[in-house]
Residue frames as qw, qx, qy, qz and C-alpha x, y, z in Angstrom:
[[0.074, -0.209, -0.762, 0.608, 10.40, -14.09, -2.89],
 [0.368, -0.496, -0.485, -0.619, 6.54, -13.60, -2.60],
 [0.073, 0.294, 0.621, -0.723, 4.60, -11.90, 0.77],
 [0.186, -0.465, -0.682, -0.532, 0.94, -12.42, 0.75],
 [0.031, 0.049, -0.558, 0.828, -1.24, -10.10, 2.81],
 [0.165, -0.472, -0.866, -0.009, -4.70, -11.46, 4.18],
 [0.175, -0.424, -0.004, -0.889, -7.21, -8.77, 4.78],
 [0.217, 0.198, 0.801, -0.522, -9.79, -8.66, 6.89],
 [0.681, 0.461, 0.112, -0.558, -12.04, -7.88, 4.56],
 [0.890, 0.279, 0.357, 0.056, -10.68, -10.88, 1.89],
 [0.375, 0.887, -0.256, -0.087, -8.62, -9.02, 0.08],
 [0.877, -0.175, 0.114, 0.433, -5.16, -10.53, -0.93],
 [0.126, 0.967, -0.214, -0.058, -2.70, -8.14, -1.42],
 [0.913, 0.138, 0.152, 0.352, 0.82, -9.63, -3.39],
 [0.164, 0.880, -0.436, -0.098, 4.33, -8.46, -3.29],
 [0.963, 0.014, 0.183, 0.197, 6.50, -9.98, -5.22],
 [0.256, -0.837, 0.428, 0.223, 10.35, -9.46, -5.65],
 [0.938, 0.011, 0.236, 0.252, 12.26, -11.40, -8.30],
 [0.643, 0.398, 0.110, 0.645, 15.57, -10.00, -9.03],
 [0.002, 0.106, 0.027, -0.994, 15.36, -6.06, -9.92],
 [0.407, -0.284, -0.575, -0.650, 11.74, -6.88, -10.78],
 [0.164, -0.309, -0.748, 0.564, 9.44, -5.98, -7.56],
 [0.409, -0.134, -0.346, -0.833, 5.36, -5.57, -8.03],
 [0.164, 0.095, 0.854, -0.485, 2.38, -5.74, -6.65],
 [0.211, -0.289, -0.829, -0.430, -0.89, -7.55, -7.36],
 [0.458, -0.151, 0.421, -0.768, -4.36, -6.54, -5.32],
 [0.170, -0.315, -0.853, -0.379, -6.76, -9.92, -5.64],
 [0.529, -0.316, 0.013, -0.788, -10.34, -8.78, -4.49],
 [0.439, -0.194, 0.837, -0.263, -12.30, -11.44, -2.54],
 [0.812, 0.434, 0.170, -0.352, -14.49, -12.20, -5.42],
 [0.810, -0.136, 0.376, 0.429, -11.37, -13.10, -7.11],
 [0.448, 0.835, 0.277, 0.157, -10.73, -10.05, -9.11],
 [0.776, -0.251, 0.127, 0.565, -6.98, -9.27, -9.83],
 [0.038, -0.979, -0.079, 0.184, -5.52, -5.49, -9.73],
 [0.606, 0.022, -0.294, 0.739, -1.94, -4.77, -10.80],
 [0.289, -0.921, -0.143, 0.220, -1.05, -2.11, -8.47],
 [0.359, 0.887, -0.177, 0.229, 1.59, 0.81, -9.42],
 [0.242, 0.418, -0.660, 0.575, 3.32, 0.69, -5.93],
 [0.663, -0.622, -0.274, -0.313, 2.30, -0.71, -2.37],
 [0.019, -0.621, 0.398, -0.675, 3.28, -0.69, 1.37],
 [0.654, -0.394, -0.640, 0.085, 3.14, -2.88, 4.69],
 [0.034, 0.405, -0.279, 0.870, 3.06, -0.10, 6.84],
 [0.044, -0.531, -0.745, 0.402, 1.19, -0.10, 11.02],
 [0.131, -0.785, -0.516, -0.317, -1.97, 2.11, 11.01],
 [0.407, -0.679, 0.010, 0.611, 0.02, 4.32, 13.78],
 [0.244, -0.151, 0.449, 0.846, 2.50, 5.37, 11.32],
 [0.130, 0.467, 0.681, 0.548, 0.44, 5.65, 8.37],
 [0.131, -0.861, -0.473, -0.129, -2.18, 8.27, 10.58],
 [0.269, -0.655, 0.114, 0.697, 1.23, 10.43, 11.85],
 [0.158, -0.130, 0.282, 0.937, 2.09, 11.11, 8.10],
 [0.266, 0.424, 0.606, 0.618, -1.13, 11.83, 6.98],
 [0.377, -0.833, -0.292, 0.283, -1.48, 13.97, 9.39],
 [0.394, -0.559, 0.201, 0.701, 1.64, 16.02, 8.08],
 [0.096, 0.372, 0.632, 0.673, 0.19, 16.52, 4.49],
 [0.355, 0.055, 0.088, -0.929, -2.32, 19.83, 4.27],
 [0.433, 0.350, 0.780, -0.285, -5.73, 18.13, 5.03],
 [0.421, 0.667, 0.085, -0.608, -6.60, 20.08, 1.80],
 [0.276, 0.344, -0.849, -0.289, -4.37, 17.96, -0.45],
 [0.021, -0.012, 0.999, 0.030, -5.41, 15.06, 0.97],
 [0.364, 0.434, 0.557, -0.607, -9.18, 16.28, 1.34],
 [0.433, 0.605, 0.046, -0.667, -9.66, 17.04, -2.35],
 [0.664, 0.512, -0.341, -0.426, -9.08, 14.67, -4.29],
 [0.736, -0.514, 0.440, 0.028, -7.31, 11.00, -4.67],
 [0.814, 0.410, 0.218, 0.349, -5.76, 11.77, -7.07],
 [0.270, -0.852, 0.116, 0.433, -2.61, 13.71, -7.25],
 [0.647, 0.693, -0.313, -0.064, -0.15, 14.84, -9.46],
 [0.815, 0.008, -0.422, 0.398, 3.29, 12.52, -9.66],
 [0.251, 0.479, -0.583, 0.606, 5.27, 14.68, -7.33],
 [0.493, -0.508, 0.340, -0.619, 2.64, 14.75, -4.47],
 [0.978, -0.130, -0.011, -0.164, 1.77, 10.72, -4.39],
 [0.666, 0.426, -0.387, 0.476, 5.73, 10.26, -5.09],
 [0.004, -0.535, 0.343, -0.772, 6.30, 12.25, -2.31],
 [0.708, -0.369, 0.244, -0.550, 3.81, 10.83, 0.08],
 [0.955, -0.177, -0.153, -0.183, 4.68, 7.47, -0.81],
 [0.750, 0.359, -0.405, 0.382, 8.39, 7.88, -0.30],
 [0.371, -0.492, 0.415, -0.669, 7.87, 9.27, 3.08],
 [0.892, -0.144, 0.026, -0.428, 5.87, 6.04, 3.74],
 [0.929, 0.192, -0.265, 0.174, 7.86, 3.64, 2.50],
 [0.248, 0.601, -0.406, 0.643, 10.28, 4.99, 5.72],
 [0.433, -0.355, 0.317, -0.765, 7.89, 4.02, 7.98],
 [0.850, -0.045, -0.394, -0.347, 6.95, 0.68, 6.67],
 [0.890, -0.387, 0.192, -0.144, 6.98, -2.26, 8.79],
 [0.129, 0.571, -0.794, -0.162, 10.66, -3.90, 9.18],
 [0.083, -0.041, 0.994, 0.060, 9.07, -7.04, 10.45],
 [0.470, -0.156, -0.508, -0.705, 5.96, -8.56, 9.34],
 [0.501, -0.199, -0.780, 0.318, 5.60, -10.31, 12.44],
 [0.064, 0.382, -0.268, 0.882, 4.86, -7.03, 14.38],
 [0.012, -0.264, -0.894, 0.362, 2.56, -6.80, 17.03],
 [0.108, 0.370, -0.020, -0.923, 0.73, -3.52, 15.47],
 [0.489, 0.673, 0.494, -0.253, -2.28, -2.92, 13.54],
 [0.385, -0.291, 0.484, 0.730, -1.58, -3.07, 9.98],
 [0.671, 0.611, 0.391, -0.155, -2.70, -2.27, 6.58],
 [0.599, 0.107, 0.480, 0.632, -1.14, -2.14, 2.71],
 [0.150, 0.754, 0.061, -0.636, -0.84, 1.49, 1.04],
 [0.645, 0.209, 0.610, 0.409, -1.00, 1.37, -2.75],
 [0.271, 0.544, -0.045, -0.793, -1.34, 3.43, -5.57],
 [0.664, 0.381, 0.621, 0.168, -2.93, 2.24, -8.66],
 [0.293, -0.051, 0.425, 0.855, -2.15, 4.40, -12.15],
 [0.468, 0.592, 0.597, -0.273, -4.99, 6.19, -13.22],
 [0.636, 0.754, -0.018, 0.166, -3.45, 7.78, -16.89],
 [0.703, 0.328, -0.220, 0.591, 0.19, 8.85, -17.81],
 [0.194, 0.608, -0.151, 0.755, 0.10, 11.24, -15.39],
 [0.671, -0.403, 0.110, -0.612, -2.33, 10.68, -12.18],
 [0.450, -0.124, -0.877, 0.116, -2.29, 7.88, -9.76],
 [0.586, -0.586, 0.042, -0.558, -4.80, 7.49, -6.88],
 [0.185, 0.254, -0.834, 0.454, -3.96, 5.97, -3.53],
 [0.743, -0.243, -0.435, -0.446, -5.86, 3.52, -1.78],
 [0.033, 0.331, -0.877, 0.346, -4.77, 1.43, 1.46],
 [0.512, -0.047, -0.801, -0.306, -6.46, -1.68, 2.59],
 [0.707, -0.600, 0.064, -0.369, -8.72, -2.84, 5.58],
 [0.663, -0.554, 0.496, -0.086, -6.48, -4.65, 8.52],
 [0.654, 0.347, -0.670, -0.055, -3.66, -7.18, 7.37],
 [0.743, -0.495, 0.233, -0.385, -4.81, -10.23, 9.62],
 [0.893, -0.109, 0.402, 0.170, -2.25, -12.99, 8.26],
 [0.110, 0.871, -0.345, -0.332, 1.07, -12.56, 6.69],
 [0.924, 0.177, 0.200, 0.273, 2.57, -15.74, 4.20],
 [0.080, -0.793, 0.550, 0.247, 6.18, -15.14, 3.37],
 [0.945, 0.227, 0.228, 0.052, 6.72, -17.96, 0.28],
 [0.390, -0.658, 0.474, 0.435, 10.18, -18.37, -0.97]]
């Protein structure tokens, strides 16, 4: 199964699920293609309650964290995400991309205006 998420800003954001094998892809609108460590369909509601429960000082200094804190933040998320994609809520995709063996930075996307669900 493949879900594509339309930005508003162009962005395509790919999750894809085959098997035990489930990754995501960022494309840019210029057509420049991202893998992405981990991502999220999560409403903009949610998403501002937890980051609102992280010390503004974590999240203020840096976007990069070590693994436990992004682990941590994203496995909180990923509680919140969206059950349906249909929803009526302002969305957007939360990601993290790898930045060495140790570091990942988190990123989330402008508005998801159109949701494809390919089989």
């Amino acid at each position: 199964m493949r879900m594509k998420y339309h930005t508003s800003k162009g962005s395509i954001y790919t999750h894809t699920i085959e098997g035990e094998r489930n990754f995501w892809v960022k494309e840019d609108k210029d057509g420049q293609i991202h893998p992405l460590a981990e991502g999220l369909h999560i409403s903009k509601e949610k998403l501002q309650e937890l980051v609102r429960e992280y010390p503004s000082t974590l999240l203020d200094r840096t976007y990069c964290f070590d693994v436990g804190v992004e682990k941590e933040f994203f496995e909180d998320a990923q509680q919140e995400q969206c059950e349906s994609v249909f929803e009526a809520e302002e969305t957007v995709i939360v990601f993290m991309v790898k930045r060495d063996s140790d570091h990942y930075a988190i990123g989330c996307s402008s508005e998801v205006v159109n949701v494809e669900k390919i089989e």
